[in-house]
C-alpha positions in Angstrom: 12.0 -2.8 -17.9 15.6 -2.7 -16.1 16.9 -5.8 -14.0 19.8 -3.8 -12.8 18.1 -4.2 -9.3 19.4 -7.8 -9.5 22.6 -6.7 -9.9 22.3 -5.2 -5.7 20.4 -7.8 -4.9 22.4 -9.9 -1.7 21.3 -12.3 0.1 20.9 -10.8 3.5 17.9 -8.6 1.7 16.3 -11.7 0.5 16.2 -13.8 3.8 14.6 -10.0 5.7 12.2 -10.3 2.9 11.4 -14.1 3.6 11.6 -14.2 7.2 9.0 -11.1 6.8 6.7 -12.8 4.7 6.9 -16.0 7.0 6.1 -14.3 10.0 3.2 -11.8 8.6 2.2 -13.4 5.2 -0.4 -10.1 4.7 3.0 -7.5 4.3 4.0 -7.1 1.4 7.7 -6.3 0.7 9.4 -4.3 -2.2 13.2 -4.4 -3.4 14.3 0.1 -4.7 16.0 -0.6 -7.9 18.9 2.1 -6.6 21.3 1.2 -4.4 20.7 4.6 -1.9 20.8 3.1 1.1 17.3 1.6 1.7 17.3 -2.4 1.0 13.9 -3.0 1.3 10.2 -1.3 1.3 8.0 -2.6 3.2 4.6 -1.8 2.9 1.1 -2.7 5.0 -2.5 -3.2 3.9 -2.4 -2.1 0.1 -6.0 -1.8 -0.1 -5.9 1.1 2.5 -5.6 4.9 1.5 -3.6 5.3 4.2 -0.8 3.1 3.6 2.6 3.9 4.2 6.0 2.9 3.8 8.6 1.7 6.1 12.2 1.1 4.7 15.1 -1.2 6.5 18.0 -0.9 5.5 20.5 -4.9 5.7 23.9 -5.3 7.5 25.3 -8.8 7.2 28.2 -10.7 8.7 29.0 -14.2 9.5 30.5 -15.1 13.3 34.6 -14.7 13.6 36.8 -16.2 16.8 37.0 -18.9 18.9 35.0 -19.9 21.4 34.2 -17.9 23.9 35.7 -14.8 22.0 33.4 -15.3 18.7 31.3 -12.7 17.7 30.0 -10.9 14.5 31.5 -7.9 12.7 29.0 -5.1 11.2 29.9 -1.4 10.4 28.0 1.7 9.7 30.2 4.9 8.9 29.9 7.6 11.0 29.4 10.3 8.1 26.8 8.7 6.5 24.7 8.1 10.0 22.2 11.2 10.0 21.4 10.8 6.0 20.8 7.2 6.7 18.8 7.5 9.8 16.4 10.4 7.4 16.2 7.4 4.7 15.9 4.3 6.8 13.4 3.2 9.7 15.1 0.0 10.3 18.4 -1.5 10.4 18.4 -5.5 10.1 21.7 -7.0 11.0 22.1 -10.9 9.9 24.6 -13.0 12.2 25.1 -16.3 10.1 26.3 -18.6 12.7 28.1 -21.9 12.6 26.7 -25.0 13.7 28.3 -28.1 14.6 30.7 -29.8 12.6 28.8 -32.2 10.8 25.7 -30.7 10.1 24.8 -30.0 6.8 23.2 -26.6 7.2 26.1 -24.7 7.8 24.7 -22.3 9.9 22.5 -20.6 11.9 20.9 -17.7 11.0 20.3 -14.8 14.0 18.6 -11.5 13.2 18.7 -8.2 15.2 16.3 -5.5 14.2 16.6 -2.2 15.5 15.0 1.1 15.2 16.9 3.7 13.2 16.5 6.9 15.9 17.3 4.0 18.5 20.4 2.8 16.4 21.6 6.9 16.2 21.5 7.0 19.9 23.1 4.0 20.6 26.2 4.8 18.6 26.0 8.6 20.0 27.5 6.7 22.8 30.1 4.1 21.1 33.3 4.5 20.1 33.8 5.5 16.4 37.2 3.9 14.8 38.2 6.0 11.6 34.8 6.9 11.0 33.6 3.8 11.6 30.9 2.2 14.0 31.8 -1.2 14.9 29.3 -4.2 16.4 30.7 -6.8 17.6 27.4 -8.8 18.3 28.2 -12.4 20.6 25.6 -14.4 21.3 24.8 -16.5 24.3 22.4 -19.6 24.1 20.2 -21.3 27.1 17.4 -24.0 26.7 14.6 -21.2 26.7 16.4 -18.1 26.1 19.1 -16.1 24.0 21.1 -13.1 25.4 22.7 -10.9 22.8 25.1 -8.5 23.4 27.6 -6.3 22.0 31.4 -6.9 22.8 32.7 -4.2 20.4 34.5 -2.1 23.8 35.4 -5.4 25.7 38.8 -6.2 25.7 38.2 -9.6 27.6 35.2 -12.4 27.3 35.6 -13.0 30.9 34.0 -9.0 30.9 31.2 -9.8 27.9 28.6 -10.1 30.2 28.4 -6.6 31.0 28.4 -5.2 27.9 25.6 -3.9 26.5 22.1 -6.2 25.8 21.0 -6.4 22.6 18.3 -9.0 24.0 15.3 -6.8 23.4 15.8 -6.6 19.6 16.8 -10.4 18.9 14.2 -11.7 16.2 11.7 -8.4 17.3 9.6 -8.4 14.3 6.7 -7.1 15.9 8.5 -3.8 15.8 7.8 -3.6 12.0 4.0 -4.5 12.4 3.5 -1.9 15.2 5.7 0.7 13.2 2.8 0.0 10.2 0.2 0.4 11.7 1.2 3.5 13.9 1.7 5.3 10.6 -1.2 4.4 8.9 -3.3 5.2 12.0 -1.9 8.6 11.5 -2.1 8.7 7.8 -5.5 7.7 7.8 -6.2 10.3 10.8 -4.7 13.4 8.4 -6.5 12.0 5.0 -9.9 12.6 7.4 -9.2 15.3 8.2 -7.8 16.7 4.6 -9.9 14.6 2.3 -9.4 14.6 -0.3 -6.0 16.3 0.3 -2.8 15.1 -0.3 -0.2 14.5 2.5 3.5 14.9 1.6 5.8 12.7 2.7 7.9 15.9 5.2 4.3 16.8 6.6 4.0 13.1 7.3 7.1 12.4 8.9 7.0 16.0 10.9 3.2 14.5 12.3 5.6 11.5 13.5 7.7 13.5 15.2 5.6 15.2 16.9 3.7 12.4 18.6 6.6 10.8 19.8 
């Protein structure tokens, strides 16, 4: 058995996996030996016929500036977009945050999840850099809430607050679960309907497509 997987293995895809786990203890999630793009498998209810994967692919960066301009820095090239978004549901982007001088944790860790056909759309309307996507995620803290936006285009912090919200994806997990069980409801619809037929993995996704 190979342990080049190891070898790939960073820590942003561990802490997904765990935070995962933590939140929904019945998923259970994989790590692809290959390094093709797709950090993690994730997979629902293993006893079910239907099941069916869902694959997020890891983007991690720790917080750069000065208060107020601080702010992460994560990339995704521009040429590799429309393969990625065929491979990958999910794209997971780790912010590891410093805390206050003096605490022994180090930091903070703040985790944006965001749809992969959501992701292609949002940077259909950013500015690419030498084939590069920039996020420039900053993150604003309250007693009871946390805004999160992205300061990539704003050439002040006085201006940050309108730039675009990020809010709705902050620590969305749920996404995932729904995601899961939308495909298996579907995959478990086709297997009735086919049984014992076998469901390829284009025919599945084109069934996708067509009930968005």
């Amino acid at each position: 058995m190979s342990l080049k997987v190891f070898n790939y293995l960073g820590p942003g895809e561990v802490l997904v996996a765990e935070e995962i786990t933590s939140y929904y203890p019945s998923l259970q999630v994989f790590f692809p030996q290959k390094d093709k793009g797709v950090d993690l498998i994730v997979l629902g209810d293993m006893s079910r016929a239907a099941r069916y994967p869902l694959t997020i692919q890891v983007k991690e960066s720790r917080y750069y500036g000065d208060s107020p301009k601080v702010h992460s820095w994560h990339q995704i090239q521009k040429s590799k977009l429309e393969d990625l978004i065929e491979e990958v549901d999910f794209f997971v982007f780790i912010t590891y945050v410093d805390l206050p001088e003096g605490n022994k944790m180090g930091f903070r860790k703040e985790f944006i999840i965001v749809p992969a056909q959501e992701l292609a759309e949002i940077c259909h309307k950013k500015k690419a850099s030498k084939d590069i996507y920039s996020f420039y995620f900053s993150f604003r803290y309250d007693s009871n809430w946390t805004k999160v936006l992205d300061v990539r285009d704003m050439k002040e912090s006085w201006k940050w607050d309108k730039a675009p919200s990020y809010s709705n994806y902050y620590d969305n997990w749920d996404q995932i679960v729904d995601t899961l069980e939308d495909r298996e409801d579907i995959r478990g619809g086709l297997l009735a309907l086919n049984e014992p037929g076998y469901i390829s993995w284009e025919e599945f996704k084109q069934t996708l497509a067509s009930e968005e």
